[in-house]
Each structure stands twice: as C-alpha cells, then as structure tokens.
C-alpha positions as CSV (number, residue, x, y, z in Angstrom):
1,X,0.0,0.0,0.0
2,X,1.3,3.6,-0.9
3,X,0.6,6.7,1.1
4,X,0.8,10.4,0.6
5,X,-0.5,13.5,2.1
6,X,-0.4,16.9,1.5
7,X,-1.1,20.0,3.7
8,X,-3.1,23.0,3.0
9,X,-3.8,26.4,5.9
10,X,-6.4,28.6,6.2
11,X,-7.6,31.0,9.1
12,X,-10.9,31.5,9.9
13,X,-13.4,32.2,12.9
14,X,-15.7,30.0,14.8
15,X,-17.8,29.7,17.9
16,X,-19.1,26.7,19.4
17,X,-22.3,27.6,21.2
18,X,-23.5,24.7,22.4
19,X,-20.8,24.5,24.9
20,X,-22.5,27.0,27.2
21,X,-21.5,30.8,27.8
22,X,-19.1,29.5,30.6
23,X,-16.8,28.0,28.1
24,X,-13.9,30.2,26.1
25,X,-14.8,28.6,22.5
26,X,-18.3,29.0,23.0
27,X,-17.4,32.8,22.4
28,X,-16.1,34.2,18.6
29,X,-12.7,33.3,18.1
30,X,-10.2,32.2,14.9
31,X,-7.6,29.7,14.3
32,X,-4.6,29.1,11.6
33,X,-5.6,25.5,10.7
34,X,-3.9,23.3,9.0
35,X,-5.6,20.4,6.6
36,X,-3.8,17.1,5.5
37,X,-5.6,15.2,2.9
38,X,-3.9,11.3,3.2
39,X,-4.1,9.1,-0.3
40,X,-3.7,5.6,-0.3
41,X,-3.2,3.0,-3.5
42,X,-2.4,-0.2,-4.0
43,X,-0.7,0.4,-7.3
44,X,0.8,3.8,-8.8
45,X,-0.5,5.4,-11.8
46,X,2.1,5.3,-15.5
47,X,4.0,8.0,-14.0
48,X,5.1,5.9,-10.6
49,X,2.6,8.6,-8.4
50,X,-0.4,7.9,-5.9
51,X,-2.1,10.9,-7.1
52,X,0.3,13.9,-9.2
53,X,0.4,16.5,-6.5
54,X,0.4,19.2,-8.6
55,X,-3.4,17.8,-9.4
56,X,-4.7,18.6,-5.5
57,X,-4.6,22.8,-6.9
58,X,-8.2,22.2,-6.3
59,X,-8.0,21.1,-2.8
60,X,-6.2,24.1,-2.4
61,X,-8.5,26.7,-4.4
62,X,-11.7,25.1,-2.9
63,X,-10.1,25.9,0.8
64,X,-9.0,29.5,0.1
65,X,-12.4,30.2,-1.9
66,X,-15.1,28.7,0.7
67,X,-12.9,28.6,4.3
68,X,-10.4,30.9,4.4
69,X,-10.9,34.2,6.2
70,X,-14.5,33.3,6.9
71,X,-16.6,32.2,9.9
72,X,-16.9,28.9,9.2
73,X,-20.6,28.7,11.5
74,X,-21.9,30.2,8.4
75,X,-20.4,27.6,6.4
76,X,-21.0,24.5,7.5
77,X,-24.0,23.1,8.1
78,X,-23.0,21.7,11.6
79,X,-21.3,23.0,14.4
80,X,-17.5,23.4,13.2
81,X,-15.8,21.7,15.3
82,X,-12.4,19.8,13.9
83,X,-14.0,16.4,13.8
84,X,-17.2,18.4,11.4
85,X,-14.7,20.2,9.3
86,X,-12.3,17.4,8.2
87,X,-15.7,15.5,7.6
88,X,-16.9,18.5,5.8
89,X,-14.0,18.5,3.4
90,X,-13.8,14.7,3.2
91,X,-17.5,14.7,1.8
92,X,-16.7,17.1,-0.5
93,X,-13.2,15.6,-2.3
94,X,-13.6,11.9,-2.1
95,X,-15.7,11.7,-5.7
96,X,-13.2,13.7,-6.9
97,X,-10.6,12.0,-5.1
98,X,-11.0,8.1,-4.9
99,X,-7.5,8.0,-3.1
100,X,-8.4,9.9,-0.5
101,X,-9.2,7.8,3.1
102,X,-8.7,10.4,5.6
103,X,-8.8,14.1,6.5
104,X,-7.0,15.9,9.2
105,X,-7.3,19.2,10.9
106,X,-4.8,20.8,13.4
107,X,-6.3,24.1,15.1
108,X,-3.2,24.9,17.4
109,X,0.6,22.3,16.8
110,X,-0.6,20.6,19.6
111,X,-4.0,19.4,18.3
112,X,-5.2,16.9,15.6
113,X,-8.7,15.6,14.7
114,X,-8.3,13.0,11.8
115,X,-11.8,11.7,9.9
116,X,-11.3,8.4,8.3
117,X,-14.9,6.3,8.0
C-alpha cells in the first residue's frame, strides 16, 4: 500500500455555542488551521505517483475560496468543530478523489482531529 499527504492552511473564525456561555470557545474566536488530505493506493499510476500533487490545486482553491478568512458557522451546516470540518472537506473531495481515506485538521501544533470512516 502507498501513502501520501499533502497540507493545506487557512484561518478562519468559529464559535461553538453549544458549549455554554461559561466556556472560552463557545465565544467568537479564529484559528490558523492546517488540513492534510492522506491518499492511499495499492498500485501507482504510469507515472510511478499515488495521485500527481500538482493535481490537489483544487483542494487548495476550494479551501482558500469557501474557508479561508470566513466564519466557518456560516459555512458548514453543523457545528464546526475539527471532527465536522475534516468530515466536511472529506465529503466534498472523495468523488473527486478516490485515493483519499482520511482528512485531518490541526487548530493549534498541539491538536489533531483526523476523519477516516
């Protein structure tokens, strides 16, 4: 089995309100996350590649376009946490990507939430 990953950032602003008032993230506050997309294959294309990395440019564009610099409780449709986002963009890229089998979000260098069903 081959595997590759590839990270993207973006910042944005979130608030997780059904944490109560008590709690510091239910109130507005931002992060500089960072996104790793992991491929797997059992065999490499003509070209000896999992997947061309110049070829996840949309992975990239769809980030900047639809999360970056936005307040991602208007974005997604459930609370966004980590767990919800790397869902979110796992959803959205595996058609595109049959490779892909997991997504992973980091908030702070400490903190990783990785989606994988």
């Amino acid at each position: 089995m081959y595997k590759i990953s590839k990270q993207f950032s973006f910042s944005a602003s979130h608030m997780l309100n059904c944490l109560g008032a008590e709690h510091p993230c239910a109130r507005i506050h931002g992060h500089n996350y960072v996104v790793t997309i992991h491929l797997k294959s059992e065999t490499l294309d003509q070209y000896g590649f999992v997947k061309d990395f110049k070829s996840l440019q949309t992975v990239k564009q769809f980030i900047d376009e639809t999360l970056d610099h936005r307040h991602l409780n208007d974005i997604l449709p459930d609370t966004p946490t980590s767990e919800h986002i790397a869902r979110f963009l796992y959803e959205h890229f595996k058609p595109e990507l049959p490779e892909l089998y997991a997504v992973e979000i980091s908030e702070t260098p400490q903190t990783s939430c990785i989606y994988e069903p």
